[in-house]
N, C-alpha and C positions, 0 to 999 in steps of 0.2 A: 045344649051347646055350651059348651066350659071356656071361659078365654083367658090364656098365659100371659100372666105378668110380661113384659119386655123390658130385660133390663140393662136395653141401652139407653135408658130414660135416665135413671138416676148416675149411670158413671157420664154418661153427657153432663147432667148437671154439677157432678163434681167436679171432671173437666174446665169448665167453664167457669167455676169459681175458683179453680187454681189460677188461673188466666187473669181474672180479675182482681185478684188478690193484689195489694202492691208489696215488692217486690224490699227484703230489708235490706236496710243500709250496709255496708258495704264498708267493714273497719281499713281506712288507708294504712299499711304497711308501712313500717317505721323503716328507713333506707335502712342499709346492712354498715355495721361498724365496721372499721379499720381492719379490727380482728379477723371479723368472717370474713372481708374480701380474699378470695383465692388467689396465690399468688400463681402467674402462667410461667412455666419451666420451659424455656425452647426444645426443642428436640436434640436430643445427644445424635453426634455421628463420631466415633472413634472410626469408623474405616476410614474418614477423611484425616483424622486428624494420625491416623499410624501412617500414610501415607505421605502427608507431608512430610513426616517426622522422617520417614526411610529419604524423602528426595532430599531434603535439606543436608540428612547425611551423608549422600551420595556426593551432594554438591561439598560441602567442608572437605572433602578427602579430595575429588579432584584440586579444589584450589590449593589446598594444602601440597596437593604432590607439586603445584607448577610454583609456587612461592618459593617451598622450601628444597627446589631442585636444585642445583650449583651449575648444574649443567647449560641452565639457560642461558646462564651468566649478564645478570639484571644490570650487572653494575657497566657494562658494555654496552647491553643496550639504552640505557640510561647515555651512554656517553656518545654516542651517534646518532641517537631521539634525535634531535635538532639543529644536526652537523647540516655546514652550505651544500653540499650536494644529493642529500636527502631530502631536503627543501626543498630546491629547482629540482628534485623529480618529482616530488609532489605536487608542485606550482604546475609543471608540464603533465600530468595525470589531471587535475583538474581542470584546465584550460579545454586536452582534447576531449576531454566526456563532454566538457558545456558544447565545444564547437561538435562535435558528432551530435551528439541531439537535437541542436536547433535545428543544423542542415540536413537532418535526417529526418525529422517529423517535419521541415518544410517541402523537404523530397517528399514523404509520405503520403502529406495529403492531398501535392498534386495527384500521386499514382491513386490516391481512393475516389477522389473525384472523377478520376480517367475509369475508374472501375467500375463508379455507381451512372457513368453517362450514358447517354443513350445510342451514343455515337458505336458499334460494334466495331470497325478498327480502333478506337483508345481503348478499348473493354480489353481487347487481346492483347495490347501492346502493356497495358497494367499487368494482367494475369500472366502471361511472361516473363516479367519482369520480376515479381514475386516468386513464381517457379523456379528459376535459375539463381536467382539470390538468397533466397531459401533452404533449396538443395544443395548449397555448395558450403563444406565447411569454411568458415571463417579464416582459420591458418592457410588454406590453401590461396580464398581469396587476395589475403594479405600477398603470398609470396609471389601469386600470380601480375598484380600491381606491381611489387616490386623487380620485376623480371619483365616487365610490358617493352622495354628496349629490344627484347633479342625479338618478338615480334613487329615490332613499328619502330626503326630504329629512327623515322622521323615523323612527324604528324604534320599535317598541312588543312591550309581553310581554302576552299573555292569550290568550282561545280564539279557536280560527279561526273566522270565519265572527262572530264576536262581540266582546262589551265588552274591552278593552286595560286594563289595570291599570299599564300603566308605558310611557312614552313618554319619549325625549327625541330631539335632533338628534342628525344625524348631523355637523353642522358642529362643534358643540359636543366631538363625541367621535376622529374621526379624524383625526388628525393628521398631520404628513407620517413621525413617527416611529414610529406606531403603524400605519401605514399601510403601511411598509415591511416592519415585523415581522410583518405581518397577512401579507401577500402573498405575502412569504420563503417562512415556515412552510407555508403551506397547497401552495406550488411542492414546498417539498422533502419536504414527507408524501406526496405521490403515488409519488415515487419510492424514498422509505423503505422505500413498504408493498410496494413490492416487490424491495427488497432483504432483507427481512427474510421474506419468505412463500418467495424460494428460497432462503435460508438453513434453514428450518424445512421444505422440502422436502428440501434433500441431505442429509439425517439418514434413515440407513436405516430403514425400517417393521418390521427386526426386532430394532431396538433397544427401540423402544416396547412390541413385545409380550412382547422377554423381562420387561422391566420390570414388562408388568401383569401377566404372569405371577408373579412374584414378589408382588405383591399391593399394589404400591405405588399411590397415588390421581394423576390425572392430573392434577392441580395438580405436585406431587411429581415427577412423569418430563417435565413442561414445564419444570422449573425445575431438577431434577440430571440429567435426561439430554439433552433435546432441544437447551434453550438452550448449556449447554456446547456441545457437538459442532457446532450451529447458525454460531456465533460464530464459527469457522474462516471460515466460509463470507462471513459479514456483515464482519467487522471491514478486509478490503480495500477492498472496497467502500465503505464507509462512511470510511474514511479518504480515500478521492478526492475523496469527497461533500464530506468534510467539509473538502478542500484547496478543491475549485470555491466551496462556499459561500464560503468567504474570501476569496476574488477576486470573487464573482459582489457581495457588497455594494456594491462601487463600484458597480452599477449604478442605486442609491439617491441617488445622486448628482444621477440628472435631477428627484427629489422634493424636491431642497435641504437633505436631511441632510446633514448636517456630519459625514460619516464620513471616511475617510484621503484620499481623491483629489479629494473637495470642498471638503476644506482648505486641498489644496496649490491646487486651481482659484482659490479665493479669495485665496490669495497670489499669485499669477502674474501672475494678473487687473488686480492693484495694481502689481507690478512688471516685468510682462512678458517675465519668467525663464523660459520657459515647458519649455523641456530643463530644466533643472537640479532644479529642482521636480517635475518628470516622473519623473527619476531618485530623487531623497527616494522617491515614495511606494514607487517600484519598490524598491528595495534594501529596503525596511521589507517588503513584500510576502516577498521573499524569504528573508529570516531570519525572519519569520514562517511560512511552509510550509516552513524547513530544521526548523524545531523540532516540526512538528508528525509530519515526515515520521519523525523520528526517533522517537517517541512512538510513531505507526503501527507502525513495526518492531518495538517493543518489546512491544506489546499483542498485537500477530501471534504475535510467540514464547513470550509465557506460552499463549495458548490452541496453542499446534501440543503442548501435551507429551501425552505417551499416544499424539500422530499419527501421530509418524515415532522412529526410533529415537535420532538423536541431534540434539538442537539447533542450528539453525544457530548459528554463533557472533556473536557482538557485533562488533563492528566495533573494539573494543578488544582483542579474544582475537586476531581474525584480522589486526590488526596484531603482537599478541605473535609469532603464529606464525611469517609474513613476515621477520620480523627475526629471527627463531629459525632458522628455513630459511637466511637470508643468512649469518649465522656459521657455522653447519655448512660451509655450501660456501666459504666463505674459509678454514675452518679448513683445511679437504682441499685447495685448492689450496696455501695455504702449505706446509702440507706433503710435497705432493708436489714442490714444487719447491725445499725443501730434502733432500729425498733423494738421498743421494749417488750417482754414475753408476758 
């Protein structure tokens, strides 16, 4: 009987004293010079950058055509910019956009309230409301206000069906400027109340109830939790509103109010300028919805705090930064290109 070596005996024991062996030192690596650090190259995008280059173009030739047109005739409108009766239509454009809005999202959000209650005659007498205000063009509204005489040629207060304790005309009382504000307001409540009913929707349902859990009155969680959080929601919207509104008044115009584009119609009319005066009310138009737009932004960003982590910036900040970013990377090209080879 013959017996075979096994020779997982000695590679075990080589094993084992490789294991055992300790282990050499370990030369520390000398950090890398200046030289070998690699410099990082951003990535090249020429489609961006042919792209700007064509819109920038695009934009130089339009302005160039409206600068150097003769036809505009800049020096006219320079000359009526800030004539008295361009002004008091101005004054009277921005008076009725403020009064149309307030009384219009105060219409509103009684009708959103009537909307969201529980009560099913105000649900319908809202939904109505919105329906026919809605569906009827603005102009017609206007002219229909303006014409409400040959319908009710008097209006009266007392019981239905009985004695009136107070009458007077309608000639006597609607005006073509009350007539405009009438018509505005009741246009832009229909749409208020529902901006503001899904406003008062995107507010989570367990917001409200940790609230009443906590034992607060529901006056109290409409007015520190709903309306808060709501306002995210509204104040976009309602800044468009409130851009359209501003524009949308010239349409007062066909009632012979003398608001901004009626003014200029009445000087035109006389001098037959009819561009250059076009242009007055446009550029007032314009710096009027830049200021307002800027306002919108501003009300946006008080209500976004608690929403998101960090604030968008201003447009002040994010130019600091811009030109903060710019010197850094000129500092690092200069510098690398005074580094000796």
């Amino acid at each position: 009987m013959s017996v075979t070596p096994s020779l997982d005996g000695p590679r075990a024991s080589a094993a084992a004293s490789r294991k055992t062996r300790p282990a050499a030192p370990v030369e520390p690596s000398a950090p890398p010079g200046p030289d070998e650090i690699s410099r990082i190259v951003p990535r090249r995008h020429p489609g961006r950058w042919l792209s700007a280059a064509v819109a920038l173009l695009g934009l130089a030739m339009i302005v160039n055509s409206v600068v150097r047109n003769e036809r505009f005739q800049w020096g006219v409108v320079s000359q009526y910019f800030t004539t008295p009766a361009v002004l008091d239509g101005l004054l009277l454009t921005l008076w009725l956009t403020a009064a149309v809005m307030v009384l219009g999202f105060l219409l509103g959000t009684v009708f959103a309230v009537m909307r969201l209650s529980a009560n099913p005659v105000l649900r319908t007498i809202s939904w109505g409301y919105v329906w026919i205000f809605r569906s009827t063009p603005l102009l017609v509204q206007l002219l229909f206000w303006f014409n409400i005489g040959a319908l009710y040629p008097t209006l009266g207060i007392g019981i239905p069906f009985g004695p009136e304790f107070l009458t007077f005309k309608t000639v006597n009382l609607f005006g073509a400027g009350l007539t405009a504000l009438i018509g505005l307001t009741l246009h832009e409540a229909a749409y208020a109340a529902e901006v503001v009913r899904g406003g008062i929707l995107s507010v989570d349902a367990g917001q409200t109830e940790a609230a009443a859990a906590l034992g607060l009155s529901r006056r109290r969680v409409l007015r520190r939790v709903v309306v808060p959080q709501a306002m995210r929601s509204i104040v976009p919207t309602a800044g468009n509103m409130l851009i359209g509104t501003l524009k949308g008044t010239s349409i007062v115009s066909v009632l012979a109010v003398q608001d901004l584009l009626f003014s200029v119609q009445l000087i035109y009319n006389r001098t037959y300028q009819i561009v250059p005066l076009l242009m007055v009310a446009t550029i007032w138009y314009i710096i009027v919805t830049t200021v307002l737009s800027v306002g919108q932004f501003y009300v946006e960003r008080h209500y976004a705090r608690g929403a998101a982590r960090e604030l968008p910036p201003t447009p002040l900040q994010r130019l600091r930064r811009q030109t903060a970013a710019l010197g850094g990377r000129l500092r690092t090209a200069s510098a690398a290109d005074a580094k000796p080879l």
